[in-house]
N, C-alpha and C positions, 0 to 999 in steps of 0.2 A: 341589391337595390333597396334603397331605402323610400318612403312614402312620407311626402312632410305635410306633419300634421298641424292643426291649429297651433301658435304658440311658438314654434319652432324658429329656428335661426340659425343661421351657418355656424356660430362660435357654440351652441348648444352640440347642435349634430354632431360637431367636431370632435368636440371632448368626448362625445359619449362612443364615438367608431377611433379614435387614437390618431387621427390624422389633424393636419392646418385646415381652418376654411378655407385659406388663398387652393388648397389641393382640390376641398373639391370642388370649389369654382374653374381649376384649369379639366379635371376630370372632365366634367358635366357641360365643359363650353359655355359657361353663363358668365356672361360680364357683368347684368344687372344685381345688386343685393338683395333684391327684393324675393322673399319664397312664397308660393303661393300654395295653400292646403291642397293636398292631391298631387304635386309634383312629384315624378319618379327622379331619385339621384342615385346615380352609381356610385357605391363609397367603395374606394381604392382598399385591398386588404393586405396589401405590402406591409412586412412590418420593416420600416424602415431603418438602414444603422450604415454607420462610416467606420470606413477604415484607412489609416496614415501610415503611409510607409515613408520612414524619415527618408531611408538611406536613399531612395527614390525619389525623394519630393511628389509622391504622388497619393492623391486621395479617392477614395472607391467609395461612391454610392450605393449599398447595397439594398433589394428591392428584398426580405427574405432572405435566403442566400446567394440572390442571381446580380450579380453586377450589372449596375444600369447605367452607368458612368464612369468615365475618370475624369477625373482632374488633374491638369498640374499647381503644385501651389509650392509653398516656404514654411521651409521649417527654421527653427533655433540655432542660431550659431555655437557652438562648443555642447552641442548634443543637451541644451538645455530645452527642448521640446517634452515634456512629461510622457515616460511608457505607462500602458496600462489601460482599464475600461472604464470609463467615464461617463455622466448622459449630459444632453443641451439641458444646462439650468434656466437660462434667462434669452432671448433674443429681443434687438434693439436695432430698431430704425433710425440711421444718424446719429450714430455714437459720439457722444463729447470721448474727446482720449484725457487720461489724467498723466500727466507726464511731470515729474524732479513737483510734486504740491500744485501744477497749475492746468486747469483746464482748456485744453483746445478745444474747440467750437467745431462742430460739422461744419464741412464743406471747406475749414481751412486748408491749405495747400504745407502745414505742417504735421495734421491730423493722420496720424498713421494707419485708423482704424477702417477706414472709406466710408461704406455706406453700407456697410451691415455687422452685426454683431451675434455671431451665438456665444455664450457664456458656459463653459464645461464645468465639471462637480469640483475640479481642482480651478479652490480659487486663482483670480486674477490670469486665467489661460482662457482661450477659446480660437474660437473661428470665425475670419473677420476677412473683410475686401484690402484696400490697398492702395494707396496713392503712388505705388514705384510700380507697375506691375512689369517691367523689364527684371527684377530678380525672383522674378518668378522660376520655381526649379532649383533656387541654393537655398541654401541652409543660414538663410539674413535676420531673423527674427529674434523678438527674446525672450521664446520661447512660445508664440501662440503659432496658428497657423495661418497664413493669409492665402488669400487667392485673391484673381480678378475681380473686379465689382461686378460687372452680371452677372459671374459664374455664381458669384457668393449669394446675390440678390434671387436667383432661380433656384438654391438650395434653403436658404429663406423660407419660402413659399412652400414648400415640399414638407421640413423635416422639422416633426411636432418637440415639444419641449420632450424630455424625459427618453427623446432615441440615446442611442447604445453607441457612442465614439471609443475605437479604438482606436489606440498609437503602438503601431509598434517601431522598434529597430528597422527589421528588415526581415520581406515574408519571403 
């Protein structure tokens, strides 16, 4: 339990316990932004980290070491998904995709990135929504991982810059 004190703010609390604000606004059930001195919040102490199994197309939320999720998602065609341990560099709300020098625009219907974006430590790879989500489960990408857009937009919310993504082969 945390006690917010004068001054405080969800993106304050946040950084200083290692989790998203959006987390612990889902934690603590507050839709409002607003904190007020003396408020009790639960801060979540999951350390949170993903794991990719290509040869699966599937993705494990891990809370700690306790799986709290899977996912189905896409990996890289001709085994161009990156192996190895990686953390979320960057996350982005409505990603422009940059494709052959030109920019697609969120929400375009050629924009392959959907509506969410985490950025991994190897550049130009991450973890991103989808505007096909029927090849969901093959190996279609070029190299990043996608998933459905709420599934991506819920992991979003959850998993702070600097978690722990693994890719493997096959566990």
């Amino acid at each position: 339990m945390y006690t917010v004190m004068p001054g405080d703010n969800y993106t304050k609390i946040s950084r200083k316990n290692h989790v998203t604000a959006d987390l612990l606004m889902m934690v603590n059930g507050i839709e409002e932004k607003k904190l007020r001195p003396g408020m009790k919040l639960k801060i979540p102490t999951y350390k949170f980290s993903l794991v990719v199994d290509k040869s699966k197309n599937r993705m494990a939320l891990k809370g700690d070491e306790e799986i709290l999720k899977l996912y189905v998602v896409s990996t890289g065609t001709n085994n161009s998904t990156p192996v190895g341990s990686f953390t979320i560099t960057d996350k982005l709300v409505n990603p422009t995709w940059y494709k052959d020098n030109h920019a697609i625009k969120p929400g375009s219907p050629e924009n392959q990135l959907g509506t969410r974006w985490m950025g991994i430590s190897k550049p130009s790879y991450g973890i991103h929504g989808t505007i096909e989500p029927q090849t969901l489960g093959q190996q279609v990408t070029a190299g990043c991982v996608r998933m459905k857009n709420e599934e991506v937009e819920e992991l979003y919310r959850m998993i702070p810059p600097g978690a722990v993504v693994t890719i493997v082969d096959k566990i």
